[in-house]
C-alpha positions in Angstrom: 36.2 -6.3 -32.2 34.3 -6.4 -35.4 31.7 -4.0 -36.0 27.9 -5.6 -34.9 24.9 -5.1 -37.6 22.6 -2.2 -36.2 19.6 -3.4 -33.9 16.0 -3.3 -35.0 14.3 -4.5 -32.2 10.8 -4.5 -34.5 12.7 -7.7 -37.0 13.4 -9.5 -33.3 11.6 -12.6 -32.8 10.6 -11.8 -29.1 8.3 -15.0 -28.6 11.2 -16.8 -29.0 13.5 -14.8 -27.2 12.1 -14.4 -23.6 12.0 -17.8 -22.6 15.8 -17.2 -22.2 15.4 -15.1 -19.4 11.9 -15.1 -18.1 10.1 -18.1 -16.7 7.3 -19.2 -19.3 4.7 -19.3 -16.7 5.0 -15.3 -17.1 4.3 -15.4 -21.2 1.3 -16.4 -21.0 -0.5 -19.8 -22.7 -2.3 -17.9 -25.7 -5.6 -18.5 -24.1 -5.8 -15.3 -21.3 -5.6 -12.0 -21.9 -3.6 -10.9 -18.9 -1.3 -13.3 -16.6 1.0 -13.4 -13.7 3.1 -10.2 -13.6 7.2 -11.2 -13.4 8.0 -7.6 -11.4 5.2 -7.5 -9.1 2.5 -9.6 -7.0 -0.4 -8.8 -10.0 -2.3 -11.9 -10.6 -4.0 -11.1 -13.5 -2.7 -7.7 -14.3 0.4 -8.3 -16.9 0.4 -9.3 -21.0 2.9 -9.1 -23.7 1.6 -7.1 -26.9 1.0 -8.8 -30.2 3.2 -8.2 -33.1 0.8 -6.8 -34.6 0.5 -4.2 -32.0 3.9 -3.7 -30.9 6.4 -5.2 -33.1 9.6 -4.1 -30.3 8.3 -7.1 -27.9 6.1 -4.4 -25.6 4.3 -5.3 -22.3 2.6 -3.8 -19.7 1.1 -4.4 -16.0 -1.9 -2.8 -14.0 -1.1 -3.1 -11.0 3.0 -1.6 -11.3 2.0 0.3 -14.2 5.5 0.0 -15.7 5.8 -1.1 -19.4 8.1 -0.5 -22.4 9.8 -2.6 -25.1 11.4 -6.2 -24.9 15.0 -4.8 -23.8 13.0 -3.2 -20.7 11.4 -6.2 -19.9 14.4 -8.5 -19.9 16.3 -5.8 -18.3 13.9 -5.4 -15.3 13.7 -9.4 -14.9 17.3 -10.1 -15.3 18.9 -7.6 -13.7 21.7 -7.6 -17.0 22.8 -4.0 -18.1 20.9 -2.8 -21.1 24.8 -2.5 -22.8 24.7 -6.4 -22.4 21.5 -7.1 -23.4 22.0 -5.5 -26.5 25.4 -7.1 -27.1 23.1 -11.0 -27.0 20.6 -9.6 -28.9 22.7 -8.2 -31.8 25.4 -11.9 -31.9 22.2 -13.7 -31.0 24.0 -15.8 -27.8 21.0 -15.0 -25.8 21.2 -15.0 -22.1 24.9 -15.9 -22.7 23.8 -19.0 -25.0 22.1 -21.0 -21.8 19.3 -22.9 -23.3 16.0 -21.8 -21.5 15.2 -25.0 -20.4 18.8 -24.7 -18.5 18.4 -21.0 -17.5 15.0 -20.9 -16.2 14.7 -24.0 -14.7 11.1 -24.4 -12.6 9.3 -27.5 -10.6 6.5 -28.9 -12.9 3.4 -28.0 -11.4 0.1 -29.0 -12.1 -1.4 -26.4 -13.7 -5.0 -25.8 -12.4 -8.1 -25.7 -14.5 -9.1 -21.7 -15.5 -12.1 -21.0 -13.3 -15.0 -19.7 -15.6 -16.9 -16.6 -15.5 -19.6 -18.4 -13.9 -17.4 -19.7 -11.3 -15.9 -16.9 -10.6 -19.3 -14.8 -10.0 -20.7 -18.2 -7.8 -17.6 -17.7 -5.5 -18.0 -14.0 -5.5 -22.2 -14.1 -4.5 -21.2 -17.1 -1.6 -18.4 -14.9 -0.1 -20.9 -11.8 0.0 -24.1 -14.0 1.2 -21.9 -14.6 4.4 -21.0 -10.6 5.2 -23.0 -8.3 6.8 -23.4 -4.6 7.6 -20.5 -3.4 9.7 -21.4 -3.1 13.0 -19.9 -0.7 16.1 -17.1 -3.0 17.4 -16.4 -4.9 14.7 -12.6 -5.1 13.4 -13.4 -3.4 10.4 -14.9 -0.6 12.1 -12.1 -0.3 14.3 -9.8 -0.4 11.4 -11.1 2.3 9.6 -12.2 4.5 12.6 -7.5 4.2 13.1 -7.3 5.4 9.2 -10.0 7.7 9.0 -11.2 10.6 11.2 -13.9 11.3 12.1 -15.8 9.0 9.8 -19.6 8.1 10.8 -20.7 4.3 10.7 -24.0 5.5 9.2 -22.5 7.1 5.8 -21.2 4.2 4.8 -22.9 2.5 1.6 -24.4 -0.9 1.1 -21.6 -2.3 -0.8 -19.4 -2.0 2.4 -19.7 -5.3 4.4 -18.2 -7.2 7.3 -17.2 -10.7 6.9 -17.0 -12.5 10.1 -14.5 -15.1 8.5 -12.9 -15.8 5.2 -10.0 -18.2 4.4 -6.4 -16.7 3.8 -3.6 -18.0 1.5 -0.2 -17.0 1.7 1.8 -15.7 -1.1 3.7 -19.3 -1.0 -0.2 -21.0 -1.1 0.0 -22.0 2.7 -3.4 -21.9 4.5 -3.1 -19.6 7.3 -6.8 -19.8 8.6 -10.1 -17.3 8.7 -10.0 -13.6 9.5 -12.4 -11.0 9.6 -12.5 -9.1 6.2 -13.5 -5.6 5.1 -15.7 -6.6 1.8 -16.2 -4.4 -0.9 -18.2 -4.7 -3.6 -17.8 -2.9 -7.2 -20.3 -2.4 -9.9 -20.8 -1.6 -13.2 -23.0 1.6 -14.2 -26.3 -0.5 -14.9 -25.5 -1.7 -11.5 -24.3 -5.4 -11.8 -21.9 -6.5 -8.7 -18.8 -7.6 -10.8 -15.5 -7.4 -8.6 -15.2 -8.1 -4.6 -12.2 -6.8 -3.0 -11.0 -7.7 0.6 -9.1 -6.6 3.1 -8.0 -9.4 5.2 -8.1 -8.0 9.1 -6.5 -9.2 12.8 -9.8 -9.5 15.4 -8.2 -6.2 16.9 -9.0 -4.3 13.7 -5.4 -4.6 11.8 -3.8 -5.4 8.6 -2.8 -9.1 8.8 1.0 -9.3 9.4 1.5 -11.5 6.2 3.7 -10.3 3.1 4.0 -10.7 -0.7 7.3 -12.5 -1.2 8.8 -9.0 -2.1 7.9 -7.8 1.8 5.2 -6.1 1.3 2.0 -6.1 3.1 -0.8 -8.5 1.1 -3.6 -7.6 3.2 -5.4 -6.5 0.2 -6.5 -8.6 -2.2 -9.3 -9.3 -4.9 -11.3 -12.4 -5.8 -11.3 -13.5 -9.4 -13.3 -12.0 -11.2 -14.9 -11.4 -14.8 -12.5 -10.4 -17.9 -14.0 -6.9 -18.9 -14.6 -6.2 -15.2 -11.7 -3.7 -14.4 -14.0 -0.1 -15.1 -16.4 -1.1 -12.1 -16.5 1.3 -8.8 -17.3 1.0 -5.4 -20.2 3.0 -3.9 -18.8 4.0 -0.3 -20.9 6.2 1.2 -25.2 6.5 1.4 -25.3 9.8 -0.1 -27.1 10.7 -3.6 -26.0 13.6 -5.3 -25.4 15.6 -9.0 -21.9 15.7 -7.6 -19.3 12.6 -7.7 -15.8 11.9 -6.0 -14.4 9.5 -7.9 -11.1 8.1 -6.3 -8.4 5.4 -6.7 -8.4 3.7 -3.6 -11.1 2.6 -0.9 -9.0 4.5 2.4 -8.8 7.8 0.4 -12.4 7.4 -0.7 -13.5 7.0 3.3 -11.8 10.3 3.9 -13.5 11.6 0.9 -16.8 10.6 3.0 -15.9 12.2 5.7 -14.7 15.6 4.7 -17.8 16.3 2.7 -19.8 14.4 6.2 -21.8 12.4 3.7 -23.1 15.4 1.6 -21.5 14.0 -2.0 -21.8 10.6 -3.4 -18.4 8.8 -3.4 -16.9 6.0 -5.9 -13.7 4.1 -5.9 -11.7 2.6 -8.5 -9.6 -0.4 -8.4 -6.8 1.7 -8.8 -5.2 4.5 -11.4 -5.0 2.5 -14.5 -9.1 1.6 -14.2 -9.8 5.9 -13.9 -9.3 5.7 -17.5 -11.8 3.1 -18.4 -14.5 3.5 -15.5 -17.5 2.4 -16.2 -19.9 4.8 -14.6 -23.6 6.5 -15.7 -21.8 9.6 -16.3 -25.8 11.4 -17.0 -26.5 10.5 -13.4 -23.7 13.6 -12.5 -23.5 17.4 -13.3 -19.8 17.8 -11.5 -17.0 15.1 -11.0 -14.1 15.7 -8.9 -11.1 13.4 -9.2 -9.4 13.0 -6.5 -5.6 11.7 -8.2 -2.5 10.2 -6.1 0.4 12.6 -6.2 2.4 9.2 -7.1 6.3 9.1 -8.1 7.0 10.6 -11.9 7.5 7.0 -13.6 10.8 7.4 -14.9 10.3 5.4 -17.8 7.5 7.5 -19.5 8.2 10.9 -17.9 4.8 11.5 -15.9 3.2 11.0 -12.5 0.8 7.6 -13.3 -1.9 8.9 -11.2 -2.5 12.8 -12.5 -1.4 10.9 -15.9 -4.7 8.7 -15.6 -7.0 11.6 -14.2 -6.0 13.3 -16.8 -7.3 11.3 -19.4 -10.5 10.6 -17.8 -11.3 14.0 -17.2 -10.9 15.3 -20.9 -13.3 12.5 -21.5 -15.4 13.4 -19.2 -15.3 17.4 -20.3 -16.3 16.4 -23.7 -19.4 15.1 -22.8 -19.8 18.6 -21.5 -19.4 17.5 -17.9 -17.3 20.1 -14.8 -14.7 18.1 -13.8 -12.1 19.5 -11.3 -8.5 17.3 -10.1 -7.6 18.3 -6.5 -4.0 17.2 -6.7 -1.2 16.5 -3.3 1.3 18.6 -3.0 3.8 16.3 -1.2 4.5 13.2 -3.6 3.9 9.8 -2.3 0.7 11.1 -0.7 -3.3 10.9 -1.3 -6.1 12.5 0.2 -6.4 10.4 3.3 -2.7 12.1 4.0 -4.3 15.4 3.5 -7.5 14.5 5.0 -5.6 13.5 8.3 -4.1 16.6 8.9 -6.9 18.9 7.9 -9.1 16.6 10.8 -5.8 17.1 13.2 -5.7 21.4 12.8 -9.9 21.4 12.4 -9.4 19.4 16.2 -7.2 21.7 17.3 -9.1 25.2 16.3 -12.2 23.5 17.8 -10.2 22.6 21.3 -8.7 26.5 21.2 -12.1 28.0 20.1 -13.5 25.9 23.2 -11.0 26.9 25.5 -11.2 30.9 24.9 -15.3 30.1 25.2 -14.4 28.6 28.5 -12.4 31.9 29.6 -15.0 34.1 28.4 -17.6 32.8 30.3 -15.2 32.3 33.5 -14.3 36.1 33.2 -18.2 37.2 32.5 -19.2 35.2 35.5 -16.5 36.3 37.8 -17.5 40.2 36.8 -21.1 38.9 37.6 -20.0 37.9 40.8 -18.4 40.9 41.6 -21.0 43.4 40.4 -23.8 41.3 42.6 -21.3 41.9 45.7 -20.9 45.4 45.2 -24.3 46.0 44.8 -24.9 43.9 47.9 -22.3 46.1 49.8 -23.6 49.3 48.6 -27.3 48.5 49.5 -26.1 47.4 53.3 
């Protein structure tokens, strides 16, 4: 075999590369900032760097927070070893020398019209006009009084709501009716409402049964929203104060709520990726905790995405002279609300044996009682 010229992957023209192995609805029409994610279910959460930027075809995506050069890309899309991938980059037979239009074949679809900004919001406003305060009884208290012990229905903040009915679509685009829905709202730090995110429940207070087309649960979703939106939080509980939990997800935030019982304010981000770039009045807070996911070490760049994110918030946060302290898991694959859950289950059970030796004590003192009034009795007869 003759010996192949050395790869620079920086001299590769990758815009004209990927459409041999990745559908061109994933690349994006010029126009966005951030598309359909090829790996995972994110929306709007995936985009291929500029030349300019990253000259080795580089990506990333929010939502799986995996990212790396062109080889990675076509490598975790294609499923070809990165010793082939190399070999069509370096003779140029791409993808085996299948034309694109052969080797990623899709139906024509009509493409629909890019909702504006101020369509977006105008969905956003008529889907909160129709939720309420949540209510004893109601699925999404019942949901997360299973997730979250001993949670009170009073700490929870305004921009938790109850939606008696909203419209679910499928991961395929098949309408499968109206179900109750947790709403949350997020704001930015002068306090404009800028992302909803829903939880889409059963009227017994569970995660509808449907699944992304990878089999995963897509309960959870978020309207579309603004472009420049992804640092808002979520205000979860009622209370005010100089100190802030500031969390990645809503369920961990709840348990947040109710291991302080309402005594610390509490935000949530959309997830680790927006910790970096929250957008939050800082001034209004003296101390910040971070509460960070003890997530998988991402293989790929050698760090736990979570911690990684926390991280870089909180030397932000410490040079604007701010106390910032990261509780962190100790069991990976966990969050708070895993911690949380057990705490609540040992504080139960102290409380039931503190009860029960209470109970004995007073049995024995009024059994001596007894006895003492008897004798006396006996002694005066």
């Amino acid at each position: 075999m003759k010996d192949l010229p050395r790869l620079n992957l920086g001299d590769l023209d990758w815009p004209r590369i990927f459409p041999f192995y990745i559908d061109s609805k994933f690349l994006g029409d010029g126009n966005k900032k951030w598309w359909a994610c090829p790996l995972c279910d994110g929306e709007e959460t995936f985009k291929l760097y500029s030349r300019e930027k990253d000259p080795k075809g580089g990506w990333y995506c929010a939502r799986c927070t995996k990212g790396g050069d062109g080889v990675a890309l076509i490598h975790e899309v294609s499923g070809k070893s990165y010793r082939e991938i190399f070999y069509e980059l370096r003779t140029g037979n791409y993808n085996g020398g299948i034309p694109p239009e052969v080797a990623r074949t899709v139906k024509p679809v009509i493409a629909k019209p890019e909702k504006s900004d101020a369509q977006k919001c105008l969905e956003m406003q008529a889907a909160w006009d129709g939720a309420g305060p949540v209510t004893l009884g109601s699925p999404v208290w019942i949901y997360l009084l299973s997730r979250i012990p001993g949670l009170q229905i009073e700490w929870l903040g305004k921009d938790v709501c109850y939606h008696p009915g909203m419209e679910y679509v499928d991961a395929w685009g098949k309408r499968q009716g109206k179900f109750p829905v947790m709403l949350l709202r997020a704001r930015s730090s002068s306090g404009k409402p800028c992302r909803l995110h829903r939880t889409y429940l059963t009227g017994e207070g569970t995660k509808v049964p449907f699944l992304t087309r990878k089999g995963k649960s897509r309960a959870k979703l978020e309207m579309s929203a603004p472009d420049g939106s992804g640092g808002a939080s979520i205000l979860l509980n009622a209370a005010r104060s100089r100190t802030l939990a500031l969390v990645e997800g809503a369920e961990t935030g709840f348990a947040v709520v109710a291991r302080y019982r309402n005594k610390v304010e509490v935000r949530c981000m959309r997830n680790c990726g927006s910790l970096e770039q929250a957008d939050i009045e800082w001034s209004d807070y003296d101390h910040i905790i971070i509460y960070a996911d003890r997530d998988k070490v991402d293989p790929k760049r050698g760090y736990r995405p979570g911690e990684h994110s926390a991280d870089i918030l909180a030397t932000h946060l410490r040079e604007l002279g701010k106390r910032v302290s990261i509780p962190k898991a100790v069991v990976e694959g966990t969050d708070f609300r895993d911690v949380w859950e057990l705490q609540y289950r040992r504080q139960q059970e102290r409380l039931a044996a503190f009860e029960e030796r209470r109970k004995l004590r007073n049995e024995v003192r009024e059994r001596n009682r007894t006895q003492l009034r008897t004798s006396e009795q006996r002694s005066a007869a």
